[in-house]
MIFITI-192642 format. One record per residue: residue in one letter; x, y, z of N, C-alpha, C in turn. Coordinates in pm, whole numbers, plus 50000, padded with zeros to 5 digits. Layout:
! MIFITI-192642
AXYZXYZXYZ/...
! end
This chain:
! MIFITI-192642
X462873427439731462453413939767461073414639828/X460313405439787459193406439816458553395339893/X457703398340040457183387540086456033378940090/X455903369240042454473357339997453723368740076/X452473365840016451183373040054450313363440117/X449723364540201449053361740308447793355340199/X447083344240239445923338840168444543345540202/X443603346940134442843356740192441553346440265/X441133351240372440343340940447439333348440514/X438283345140542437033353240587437493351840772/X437153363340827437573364940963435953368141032/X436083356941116434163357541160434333367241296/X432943371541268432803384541338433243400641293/X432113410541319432673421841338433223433041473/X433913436441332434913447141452434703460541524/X434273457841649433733468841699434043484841646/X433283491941664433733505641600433923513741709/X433683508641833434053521741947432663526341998/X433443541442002431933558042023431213561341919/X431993555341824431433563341694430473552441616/X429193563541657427793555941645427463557941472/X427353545441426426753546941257425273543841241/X424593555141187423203549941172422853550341032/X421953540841029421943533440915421413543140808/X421193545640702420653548640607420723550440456/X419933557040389420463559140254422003566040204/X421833575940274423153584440270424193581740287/X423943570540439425013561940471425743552040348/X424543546940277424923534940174425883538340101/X425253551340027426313554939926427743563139934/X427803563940055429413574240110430273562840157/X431663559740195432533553240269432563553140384/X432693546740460432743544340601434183553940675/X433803557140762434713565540840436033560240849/X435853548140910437073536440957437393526940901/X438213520240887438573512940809439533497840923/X439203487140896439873474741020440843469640938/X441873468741059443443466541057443543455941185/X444063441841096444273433541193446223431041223/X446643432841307447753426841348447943413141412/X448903400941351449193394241396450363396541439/X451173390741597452313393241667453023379941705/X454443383341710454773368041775456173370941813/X456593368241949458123370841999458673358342023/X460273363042037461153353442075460973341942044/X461143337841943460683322241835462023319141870/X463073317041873464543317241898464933304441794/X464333304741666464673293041563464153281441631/X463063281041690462483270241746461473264741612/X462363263441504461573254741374460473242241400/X461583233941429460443222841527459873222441599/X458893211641618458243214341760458793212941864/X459033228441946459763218742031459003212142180/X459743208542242459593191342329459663192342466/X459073183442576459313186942686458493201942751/X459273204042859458273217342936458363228542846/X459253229142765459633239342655458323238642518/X457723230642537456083229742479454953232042529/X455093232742665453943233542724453463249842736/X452023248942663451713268342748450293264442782/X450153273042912448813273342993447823278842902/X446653267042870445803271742800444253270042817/X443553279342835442023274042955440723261842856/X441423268442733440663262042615441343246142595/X442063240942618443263232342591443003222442645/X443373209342616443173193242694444143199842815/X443733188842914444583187743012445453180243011/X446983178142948447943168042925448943175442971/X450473168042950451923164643010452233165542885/X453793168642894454593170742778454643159142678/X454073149242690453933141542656452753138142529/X451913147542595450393150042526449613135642621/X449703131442740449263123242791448443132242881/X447213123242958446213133342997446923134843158/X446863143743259447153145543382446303156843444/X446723155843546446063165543653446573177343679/X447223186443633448403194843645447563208343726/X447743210543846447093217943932447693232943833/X446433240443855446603255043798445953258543685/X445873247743580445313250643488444913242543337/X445113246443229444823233343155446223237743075/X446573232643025447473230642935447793227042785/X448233226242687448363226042570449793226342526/X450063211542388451583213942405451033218342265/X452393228342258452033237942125453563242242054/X452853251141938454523254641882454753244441803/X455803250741698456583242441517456023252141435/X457173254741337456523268641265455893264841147/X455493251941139454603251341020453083247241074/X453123247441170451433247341290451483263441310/X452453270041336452013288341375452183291341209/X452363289141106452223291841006450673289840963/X450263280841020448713280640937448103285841045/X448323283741172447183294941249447783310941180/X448433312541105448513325641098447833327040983/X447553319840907447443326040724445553320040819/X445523312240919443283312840951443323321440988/X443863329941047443403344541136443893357941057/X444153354940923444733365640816443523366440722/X443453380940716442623385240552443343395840510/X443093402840399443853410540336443803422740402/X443633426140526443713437540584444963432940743/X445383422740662446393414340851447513419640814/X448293420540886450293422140868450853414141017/X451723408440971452263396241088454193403141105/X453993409241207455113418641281455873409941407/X457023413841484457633400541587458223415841632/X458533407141757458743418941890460443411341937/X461073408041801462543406141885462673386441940/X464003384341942464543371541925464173358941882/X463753367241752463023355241653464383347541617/X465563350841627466773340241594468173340941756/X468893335041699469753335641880469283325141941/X469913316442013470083305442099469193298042045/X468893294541977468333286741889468973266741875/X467643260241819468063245041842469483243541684/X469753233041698470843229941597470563230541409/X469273227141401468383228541282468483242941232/X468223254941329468723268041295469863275241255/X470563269841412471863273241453473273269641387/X472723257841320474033252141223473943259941149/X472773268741065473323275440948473123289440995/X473613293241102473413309741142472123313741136/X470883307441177469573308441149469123315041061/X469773312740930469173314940796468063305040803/X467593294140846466513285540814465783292540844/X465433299941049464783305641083464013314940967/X465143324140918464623341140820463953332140736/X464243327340696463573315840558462513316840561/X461543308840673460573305040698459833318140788/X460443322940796459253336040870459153343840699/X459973342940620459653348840501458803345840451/X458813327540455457623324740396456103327340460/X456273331140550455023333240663454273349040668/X455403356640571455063366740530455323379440648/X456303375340742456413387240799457383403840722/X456273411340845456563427940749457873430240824/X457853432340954458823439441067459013433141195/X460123434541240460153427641357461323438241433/X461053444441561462113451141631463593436341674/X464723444741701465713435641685465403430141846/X465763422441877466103414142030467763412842050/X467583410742157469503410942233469933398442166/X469363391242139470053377542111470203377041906/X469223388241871469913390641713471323394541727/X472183397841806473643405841795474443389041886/X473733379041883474953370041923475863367941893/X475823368741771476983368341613477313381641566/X477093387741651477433402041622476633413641525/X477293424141509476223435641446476373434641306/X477743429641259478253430041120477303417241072/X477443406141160476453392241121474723396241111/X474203402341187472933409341170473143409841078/X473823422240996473393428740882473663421640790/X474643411640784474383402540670473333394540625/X472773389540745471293381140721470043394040664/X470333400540711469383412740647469753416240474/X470673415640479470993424140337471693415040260/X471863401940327472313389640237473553385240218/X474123376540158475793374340130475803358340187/X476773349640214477023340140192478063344340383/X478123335340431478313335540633480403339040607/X480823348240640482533351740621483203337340649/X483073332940728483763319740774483373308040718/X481993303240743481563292240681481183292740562/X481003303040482480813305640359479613302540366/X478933294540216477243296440201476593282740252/X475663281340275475103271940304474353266740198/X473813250840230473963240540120472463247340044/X471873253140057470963266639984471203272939911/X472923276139930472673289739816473633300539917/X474003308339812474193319939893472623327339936/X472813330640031471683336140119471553349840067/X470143354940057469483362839968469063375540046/X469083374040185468913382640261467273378540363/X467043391740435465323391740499464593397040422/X463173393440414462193397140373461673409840440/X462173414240550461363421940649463263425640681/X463103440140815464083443640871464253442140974/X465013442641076465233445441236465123458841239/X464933459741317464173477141324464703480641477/X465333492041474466013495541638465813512941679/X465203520641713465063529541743466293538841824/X466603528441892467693527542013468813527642002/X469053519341925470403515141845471533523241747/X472243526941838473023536941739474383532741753/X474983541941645476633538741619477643546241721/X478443546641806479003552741893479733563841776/X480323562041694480823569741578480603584741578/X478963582241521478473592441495476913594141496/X476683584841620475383588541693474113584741583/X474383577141462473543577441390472993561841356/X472053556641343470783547141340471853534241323/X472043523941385472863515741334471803503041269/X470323508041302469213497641255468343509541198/X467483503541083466283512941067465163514741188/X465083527441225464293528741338462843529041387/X462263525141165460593528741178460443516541079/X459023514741040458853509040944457263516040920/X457123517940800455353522340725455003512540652/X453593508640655452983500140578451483507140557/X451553504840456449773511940395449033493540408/X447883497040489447433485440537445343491840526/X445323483840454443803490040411443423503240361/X444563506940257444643522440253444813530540346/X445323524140496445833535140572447663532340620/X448183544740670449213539540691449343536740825/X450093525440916450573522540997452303524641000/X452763532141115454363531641144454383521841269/X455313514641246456083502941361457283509641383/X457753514641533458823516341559459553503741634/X460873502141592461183488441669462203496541778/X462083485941946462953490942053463663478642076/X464823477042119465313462942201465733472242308/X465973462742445465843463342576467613474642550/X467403481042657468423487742677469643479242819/X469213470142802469913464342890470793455742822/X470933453642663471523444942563472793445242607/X473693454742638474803451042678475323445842766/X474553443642896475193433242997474403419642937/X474283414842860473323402942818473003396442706/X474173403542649475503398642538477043401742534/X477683392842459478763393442451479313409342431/X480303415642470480383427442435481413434442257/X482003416142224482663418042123481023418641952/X479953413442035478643419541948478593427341940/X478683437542000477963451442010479133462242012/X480583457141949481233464241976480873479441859/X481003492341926480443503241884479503506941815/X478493500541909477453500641907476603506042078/X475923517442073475033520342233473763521742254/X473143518142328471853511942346471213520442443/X470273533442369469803543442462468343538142503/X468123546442598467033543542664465933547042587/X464733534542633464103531342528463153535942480/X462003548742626461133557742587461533569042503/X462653572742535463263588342482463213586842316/X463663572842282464493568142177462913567442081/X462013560642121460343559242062460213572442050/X460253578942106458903590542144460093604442027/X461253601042022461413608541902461223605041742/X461073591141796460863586341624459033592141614/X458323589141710456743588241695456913606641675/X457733612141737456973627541680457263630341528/X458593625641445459073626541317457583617841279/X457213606741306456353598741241455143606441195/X454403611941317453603620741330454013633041236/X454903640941223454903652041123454773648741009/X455403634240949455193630340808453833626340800/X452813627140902451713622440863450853608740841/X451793604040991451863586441027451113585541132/X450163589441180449223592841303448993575841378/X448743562041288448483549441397450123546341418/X450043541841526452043537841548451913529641674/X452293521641603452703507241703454433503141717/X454783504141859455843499141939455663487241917/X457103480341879457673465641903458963467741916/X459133463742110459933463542169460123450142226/X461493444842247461823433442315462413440742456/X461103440342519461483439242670460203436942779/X460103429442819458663432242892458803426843055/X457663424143081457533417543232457283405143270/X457233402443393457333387643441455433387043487/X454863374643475453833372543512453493365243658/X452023365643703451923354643791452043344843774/X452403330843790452063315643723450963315543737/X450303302543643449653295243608448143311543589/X448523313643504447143325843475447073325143308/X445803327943272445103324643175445973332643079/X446603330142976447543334642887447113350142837/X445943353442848445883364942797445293374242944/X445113369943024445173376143168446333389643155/X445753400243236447083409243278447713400043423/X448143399343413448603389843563450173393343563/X450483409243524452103411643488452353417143640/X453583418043703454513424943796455053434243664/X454843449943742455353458043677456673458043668/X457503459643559458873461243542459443468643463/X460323468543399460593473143274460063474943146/X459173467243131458683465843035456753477143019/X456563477443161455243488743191455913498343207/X457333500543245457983513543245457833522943090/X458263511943021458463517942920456483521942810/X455893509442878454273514242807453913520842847/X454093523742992453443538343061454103550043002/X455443553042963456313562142901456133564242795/X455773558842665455603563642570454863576442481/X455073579542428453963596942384452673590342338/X451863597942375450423592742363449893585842247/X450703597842121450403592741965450823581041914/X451653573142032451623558442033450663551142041/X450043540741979448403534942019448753524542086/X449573518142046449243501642133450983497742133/X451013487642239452663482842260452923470642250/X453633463742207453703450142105455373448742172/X455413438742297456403430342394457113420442373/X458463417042452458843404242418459853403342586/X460893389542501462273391342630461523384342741/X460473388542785460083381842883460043364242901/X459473365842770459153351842772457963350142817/X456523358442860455573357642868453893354442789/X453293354042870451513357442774450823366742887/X450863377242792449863384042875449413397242746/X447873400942824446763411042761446863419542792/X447293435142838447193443742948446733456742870/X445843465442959446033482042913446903490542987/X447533496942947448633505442974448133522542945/X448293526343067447973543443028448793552943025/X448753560342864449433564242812450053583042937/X450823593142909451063599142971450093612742964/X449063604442875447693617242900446733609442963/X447033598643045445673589243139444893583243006/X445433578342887444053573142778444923558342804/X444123547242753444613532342778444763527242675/X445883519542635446063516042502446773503842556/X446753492142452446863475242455448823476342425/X448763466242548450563462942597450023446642608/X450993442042519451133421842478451973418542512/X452183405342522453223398942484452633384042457/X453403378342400453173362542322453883349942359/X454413351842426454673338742494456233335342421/X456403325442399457843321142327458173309542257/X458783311642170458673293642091457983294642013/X457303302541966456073304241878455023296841900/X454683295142017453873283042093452263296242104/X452383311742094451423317942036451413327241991/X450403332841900450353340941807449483354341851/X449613365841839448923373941950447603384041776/X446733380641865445763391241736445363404141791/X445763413141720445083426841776444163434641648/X443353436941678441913442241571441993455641619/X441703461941535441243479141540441193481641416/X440733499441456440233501941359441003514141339/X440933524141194441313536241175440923545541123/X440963556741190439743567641108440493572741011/X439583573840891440213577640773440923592640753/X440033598840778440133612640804441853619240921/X441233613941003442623615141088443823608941067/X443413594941016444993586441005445473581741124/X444393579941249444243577641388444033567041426/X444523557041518443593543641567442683553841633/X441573542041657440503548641751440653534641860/X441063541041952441943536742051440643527642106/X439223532442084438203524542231437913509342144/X438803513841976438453499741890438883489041929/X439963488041998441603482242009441073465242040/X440973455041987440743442442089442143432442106/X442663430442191443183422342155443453407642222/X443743397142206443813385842219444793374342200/X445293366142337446463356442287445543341242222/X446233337342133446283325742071446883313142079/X446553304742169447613291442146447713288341961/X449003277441927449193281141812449523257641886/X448073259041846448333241741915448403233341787/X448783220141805449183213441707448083203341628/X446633208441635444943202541637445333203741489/X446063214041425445643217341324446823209141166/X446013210041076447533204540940448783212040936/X449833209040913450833216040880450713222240773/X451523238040751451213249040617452673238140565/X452093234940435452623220240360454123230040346/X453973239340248455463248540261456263250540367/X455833255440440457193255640626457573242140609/X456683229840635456823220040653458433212240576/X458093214540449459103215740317460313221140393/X460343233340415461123236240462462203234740569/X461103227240667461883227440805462433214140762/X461813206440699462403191640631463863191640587/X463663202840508465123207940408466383208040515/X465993213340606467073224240667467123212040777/X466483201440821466913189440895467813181240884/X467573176740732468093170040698469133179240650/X469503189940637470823193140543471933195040724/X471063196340867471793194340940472403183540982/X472043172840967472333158540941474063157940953/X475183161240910476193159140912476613168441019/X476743179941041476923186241205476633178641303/X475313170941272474743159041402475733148741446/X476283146141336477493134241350478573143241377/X479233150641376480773157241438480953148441552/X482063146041516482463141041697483063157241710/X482833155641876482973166641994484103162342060/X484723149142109485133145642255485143129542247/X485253124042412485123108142358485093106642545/X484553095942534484243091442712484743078942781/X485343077642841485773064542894484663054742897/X483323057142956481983048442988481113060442975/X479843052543029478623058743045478563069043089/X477913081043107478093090643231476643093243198/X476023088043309474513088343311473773098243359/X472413097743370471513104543444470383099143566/X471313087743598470773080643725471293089943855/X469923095343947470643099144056471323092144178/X472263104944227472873092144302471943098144473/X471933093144576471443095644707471573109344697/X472603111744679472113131244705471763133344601/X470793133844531470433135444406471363145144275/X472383137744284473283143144205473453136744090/X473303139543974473513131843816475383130043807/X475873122643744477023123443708477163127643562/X476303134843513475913137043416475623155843431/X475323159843515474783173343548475903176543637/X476883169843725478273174043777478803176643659/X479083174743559479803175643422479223184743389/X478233189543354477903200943295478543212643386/X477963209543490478303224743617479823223443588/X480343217643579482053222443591482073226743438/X481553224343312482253226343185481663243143179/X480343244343275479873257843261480673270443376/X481023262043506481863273543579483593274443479/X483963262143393484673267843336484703276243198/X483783274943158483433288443056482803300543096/X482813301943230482603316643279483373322343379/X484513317143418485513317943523486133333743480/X486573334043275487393340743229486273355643210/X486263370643240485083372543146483933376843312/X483353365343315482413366843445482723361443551/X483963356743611484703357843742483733351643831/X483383337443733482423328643815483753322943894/X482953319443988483683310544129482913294344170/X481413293644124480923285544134479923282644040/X479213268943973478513264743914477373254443909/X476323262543871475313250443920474193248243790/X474113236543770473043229143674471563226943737/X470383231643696469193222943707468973207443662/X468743201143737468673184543686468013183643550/X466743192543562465743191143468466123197643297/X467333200343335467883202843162468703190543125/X469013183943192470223171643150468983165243107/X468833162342965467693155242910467993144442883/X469373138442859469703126142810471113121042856/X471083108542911472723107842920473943102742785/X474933102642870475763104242719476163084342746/X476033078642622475463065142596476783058342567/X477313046942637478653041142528478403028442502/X477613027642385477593016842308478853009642310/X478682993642304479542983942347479612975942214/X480762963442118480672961242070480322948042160/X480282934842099479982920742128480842921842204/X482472919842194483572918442336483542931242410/X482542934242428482502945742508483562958842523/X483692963642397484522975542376483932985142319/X483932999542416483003008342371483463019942273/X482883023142160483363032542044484103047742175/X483133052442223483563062542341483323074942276/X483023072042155482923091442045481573096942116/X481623108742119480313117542194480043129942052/X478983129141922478753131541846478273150141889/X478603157741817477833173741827476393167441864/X475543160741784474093157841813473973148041957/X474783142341972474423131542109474593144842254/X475823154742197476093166542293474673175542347/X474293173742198473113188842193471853180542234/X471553164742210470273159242314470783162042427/X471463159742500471433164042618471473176042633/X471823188042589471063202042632470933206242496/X469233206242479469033211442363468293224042408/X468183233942471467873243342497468273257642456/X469623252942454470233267742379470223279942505/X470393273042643470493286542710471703292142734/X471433302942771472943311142805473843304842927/X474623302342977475293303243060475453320643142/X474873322543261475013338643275475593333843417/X476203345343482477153348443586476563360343670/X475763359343828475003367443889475883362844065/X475573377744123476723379144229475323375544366/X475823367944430474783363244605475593363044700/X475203369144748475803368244912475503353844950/X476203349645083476503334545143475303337045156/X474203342845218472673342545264471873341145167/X472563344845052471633344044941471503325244876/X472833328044855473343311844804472603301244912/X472603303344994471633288245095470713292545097/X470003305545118468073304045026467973297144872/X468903302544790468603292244737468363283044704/X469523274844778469443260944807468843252144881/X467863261344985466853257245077465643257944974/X465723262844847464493263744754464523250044637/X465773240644710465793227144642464403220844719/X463383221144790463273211444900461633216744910/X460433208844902459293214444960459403218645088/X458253228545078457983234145186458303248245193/X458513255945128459133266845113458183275245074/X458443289345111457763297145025457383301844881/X459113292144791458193293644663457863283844619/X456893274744686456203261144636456343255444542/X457783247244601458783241044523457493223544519/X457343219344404456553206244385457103196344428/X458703197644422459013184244458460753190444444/X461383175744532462953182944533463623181644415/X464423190944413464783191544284466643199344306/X467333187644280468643190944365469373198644206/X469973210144273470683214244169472113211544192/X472713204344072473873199144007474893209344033/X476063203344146476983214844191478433211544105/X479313224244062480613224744030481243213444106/X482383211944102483403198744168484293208044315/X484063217944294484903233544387483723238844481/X482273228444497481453235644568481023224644668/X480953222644764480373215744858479373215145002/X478443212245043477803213545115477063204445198/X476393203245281475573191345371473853195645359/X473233187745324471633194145358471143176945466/X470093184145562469143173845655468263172145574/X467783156145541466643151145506465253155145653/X465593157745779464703160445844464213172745928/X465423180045877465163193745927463983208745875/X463473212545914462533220845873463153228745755/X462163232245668462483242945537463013255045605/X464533258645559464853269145629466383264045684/X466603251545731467163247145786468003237645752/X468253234445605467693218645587469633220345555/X470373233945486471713237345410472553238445524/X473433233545538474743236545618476073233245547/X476973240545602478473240245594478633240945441/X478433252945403478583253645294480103258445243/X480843252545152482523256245143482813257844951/X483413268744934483933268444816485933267244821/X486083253444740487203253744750487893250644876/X486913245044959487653237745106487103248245182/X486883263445133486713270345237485503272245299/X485163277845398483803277445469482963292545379/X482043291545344481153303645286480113311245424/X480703322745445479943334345525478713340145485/X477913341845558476563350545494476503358745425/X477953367845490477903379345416479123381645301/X479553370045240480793370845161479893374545004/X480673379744888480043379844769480393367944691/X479563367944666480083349444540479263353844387/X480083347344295479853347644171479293334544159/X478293333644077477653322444082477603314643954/X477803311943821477333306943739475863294143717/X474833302543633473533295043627473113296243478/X472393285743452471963293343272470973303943291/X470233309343203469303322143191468033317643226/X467463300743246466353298043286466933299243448/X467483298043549467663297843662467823310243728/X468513317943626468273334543656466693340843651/X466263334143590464943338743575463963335043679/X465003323643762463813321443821463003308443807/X463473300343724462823292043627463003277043766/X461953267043748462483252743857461453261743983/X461223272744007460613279944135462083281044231/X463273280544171464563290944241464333301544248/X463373307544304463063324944311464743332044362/X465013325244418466083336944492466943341444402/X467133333944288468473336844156468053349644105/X466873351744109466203366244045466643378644129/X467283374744240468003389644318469433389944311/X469863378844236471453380144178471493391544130/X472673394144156473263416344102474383415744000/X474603421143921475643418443819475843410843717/X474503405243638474453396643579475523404343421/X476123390643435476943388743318476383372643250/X476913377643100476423367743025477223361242884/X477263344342923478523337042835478153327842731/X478753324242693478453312742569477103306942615/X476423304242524475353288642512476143280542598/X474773274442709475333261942764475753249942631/X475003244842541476003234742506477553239742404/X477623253342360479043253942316480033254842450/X479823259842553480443252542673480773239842749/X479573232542683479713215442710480563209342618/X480413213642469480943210842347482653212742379/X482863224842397483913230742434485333224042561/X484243220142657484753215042799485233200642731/X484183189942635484423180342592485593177042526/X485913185142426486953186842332488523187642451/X488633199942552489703199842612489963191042681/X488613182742747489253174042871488893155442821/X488823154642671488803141142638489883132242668/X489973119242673488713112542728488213113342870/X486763119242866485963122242970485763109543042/X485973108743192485633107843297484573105943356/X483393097343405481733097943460482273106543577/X482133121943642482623124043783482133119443863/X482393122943987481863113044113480763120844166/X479903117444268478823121744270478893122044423/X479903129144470480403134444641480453148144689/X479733153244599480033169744652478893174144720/X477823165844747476733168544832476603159744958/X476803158645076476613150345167475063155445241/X474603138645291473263142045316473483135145443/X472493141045524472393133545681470623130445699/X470383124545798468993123245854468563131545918/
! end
């Protein structure tokens, strides 16, 4: 199977050559040039984000960029400028302007997994589709390719029609254009490759090897019936034996694409190093030297960085942001003779992938196709509601709309991750659930899969992380300006129906949480609590810094197949009450 070829397009400017000084002459004219330029385009964690997607989930800090709101309306947004970006038929044509016949367009992991409904209804075969058409070579696997398990991977790779749902309204499915690539990844069996662990491409008459890594942390951060026998070694050891085999066959440039990287500063110029070292410099600092450059994901970041290799030489560590909101370019060059990057060539650069530009008319086609063929999943009824259950807050800024979620999510992690408590960010309840009335005022009460999934169209995980009582009320003191992590404004997070507490409207930051009780009972500083949060709150995400020192993270269904789920058992739903927060002066 073969993938569309890239359009050929003039790329302005030349590409530095380094140390190696060329002087001009006759002799020069008529011999070949030493080096030869190799452009890489990069792009992580797209997570079947086909459309554009919407909201803060569009926005990336961009210095070049209007200054607007998710909205695309103009604002003042302290930190920086902004740009709403992302839809894969806008990163489809910034990719084929920044392509000539010397480009290859590679992904660093969870180009599919938690993905919007357009994907996800058909096992993100739409996703593979359209990166096919976009011409990608390789992409290392990400934790969230094994959501559906290892046997489901390999079907989208090697093709067949979905065991359960059979084929989709396409066709039986034909397979990837490109592989998941895992270095790491082996069979408990018999210790042997459960992914291909390299990939070669002759790219301007030279060859390039891509080794692919996913995070070795895949198993607490998927289901474990994915990965069943399947083990996930650590991730320098696992490179640095493929790069010496690479190297003996005579593969000398070799580029890492690993899904794992680091967390950044906010609001810093997308291609800034502005990383906190983590896991992800662990592993660029670790690699064998004859590695040239390191190609990131998982994070969810943008960042430029040099990384020095374990002989002190510096070689380019990326990452691209997420959503396909950018496209990362790296230029170099390769000496012919050696079969070497020349490492001082290396440039590289993030790309917003903004929406200034036409749609590539094909994706477009595509993402059309696969919309409309989701169209009937949109209508499923899920459940059914007595009334409204809105997103009006109430005095304690509680949604009756985001109480519902927190309970449908502490009960899909109770079993499994030995959650005890559950909490929603306001700022994901995007929509409330609506009950249209006839003329005598009688409401239908059906709550559609699509009316479910506007209100959390995010696709995050539901994960399960352990806080001490001291931990749990910093947190919750990080609802409230004034704090050390310069919270903008309050922002009450949506408690389980089993969690209760008091906060002062006038008490100093620090001060503001009292009497905190799970289940009637009083919560100690030093007790352990299981917490249930989605994967943006673990991260940190809202400026909840403290969720990021949760210990034990376990990880459960998609928040909305948990909403979906909760709906179905406890119909007809209930608006809950909006009493589990008491507020004083």
């Amino acid at each position: 199977m073969t993938s569309r070829s890239f359009l050929p397009l003039v790329v302005a400017g030349a590409i530095g050559l380094g140390g190696l000084a060329l002087v001009a002459g006759p002799a020069d004219a008529a011999r070949p040039e030493r080096t030869v330029p190799v452009r890489l385009l990069t792009i992580n964690d797209l997570h079947g984000n086909l459309e554009p997607p919407s909201g803060s989930s569009s926005r990336i800090l961009d210095p070049n960029g209007p200054l607007v709101d998710a909205d695309g309306k103009l604002t003042g947004v302290v930190g920086g400028k902004y740009s709403i970006a992302g839809g894969a038929a806008y990163l489809a044509t910034h990719v084929k302007q920044r392509s000539d016949r010397n480009t290859m367009l590679v992904a660093a992991g969870d180009l599919i997994g938690a993905s919007p409904l357009i994907s996800a209804a058909y096992h993100d075969e739409p996703t593979l589709q359209v990166l096919g058409q976009m011409g990608l070579k390789a992409s290392s696997a990400g934790n969230h390719e094994f959501d559906e398990g290892y046997t489901e991977l390999r079907r989208l790779m090697k093709g067949g029609c979905h065991p359960v749902d059979g084929c989709s309204p396409d066709g039986k499915w034909r397979g990837t254009d490109f592989d998941f690539l895992g270095a790491n990844v082996l069979k408990e069996s018999n210790d042997k490759y459960a992914l291909p662990p390299f990939f070669i491409k002759r790219i301007n008459g030279v060859k390039v090897g891509f080794i692919g890594l996913v995070t070795a942390t895949t198993p607490t951060i998927v289901s474990s019936s994915g990965i069943q026998g399947l083990k996930f070694t650590e991730e320098v050891a696992a490179a640095n034996k493929v790069s010496r085999l690479l190297a003996r066959g005579g593969v000398k440039a070799q580029v890492v694409l690993v899904h794992e990287g680091d967390q950044i500063t906010p609001n810093q110029d997308p291609s800034a190093c502005s990383v906190t070292p983590g896991n992800g410099s662990r592993i660029a600092n670790g690699l064998d030297p004859q590695i040239d450059m390191i190609v990131s994901g998982h994070s969810h970041q943008a960042y430029i960085c040099k990384a020095n290799d374990p002989a002190g030489q510096p070689r380019v560590y990326t990452q691209g942001s997420s959503f396909g909101r950018v496209v990362t370019q790296i230029d170099f060059q390769v000496d012919r003779r050696s079969g070497d990057v020349v490492r001082s060539s290396v440039v590289a650069g993030n790309h917003v992938v903004t929406r200034d530009v036409a749609e590539d008319a094909e994706v477009a086609a595509t993402v059309k196709k696969w919309k409309d063929a989701s169209a009937a999943i949109a209508n499923k009824q899920v459940g059914t509601i007595i009334s409204e259950i809105g997103t009006i807050a109430a005095p304690s800024g509680e949604l009756p709309l985001g109480n519902l979620i927190a309970d449908s999510q502490l009960e899909a992690t109770k079993t499994g991750g030995n959650a005890q408590i559950a909490f929603m960010n306001p700022g994901g309840v995007r929509a409330p659930l609506n009950y249209p009335s006839s003329p005598a005022g009688e409401g239908d009460g059906v709550v559609t899969y699509g009316e479910a999934f506007t209100v959390q169209p995010f696709n995050n995980l539901t994960q399960v992380i352990t806080l001490t009582g001291a931990q749990l009320k910093t947190a919750l003191e990080q609802q409230f300006v004034g704090g050390p992590n310069n919270q903008a404004f309050t922002k009450i997070l949506q408690p389980s129906a089993n969690f209760t507490y008091t906060y002062s409207k006038s008490a100093a930051w620090g001060s503001k949480v009292s009497n905190m009780k799970i289940d009637g009972v009083a919560v100690t500083d030093s007790q352990s609590i299981r917490v249930a949060v989605n994967n943006f709150l673990v991260g940190g995400g809202d400026a909840f810094a403290e969720f990021k020192n949760g210990t034990d993270l376990w990880s459960g269904p998609l928040d909305i197949d948990a909403f979906v789920d909760y709906l179905g058992r406890h119909s007809p739903v209930a608006p809950p009450a909006t009493n589990r927060i008491t507020v004083v002066d």
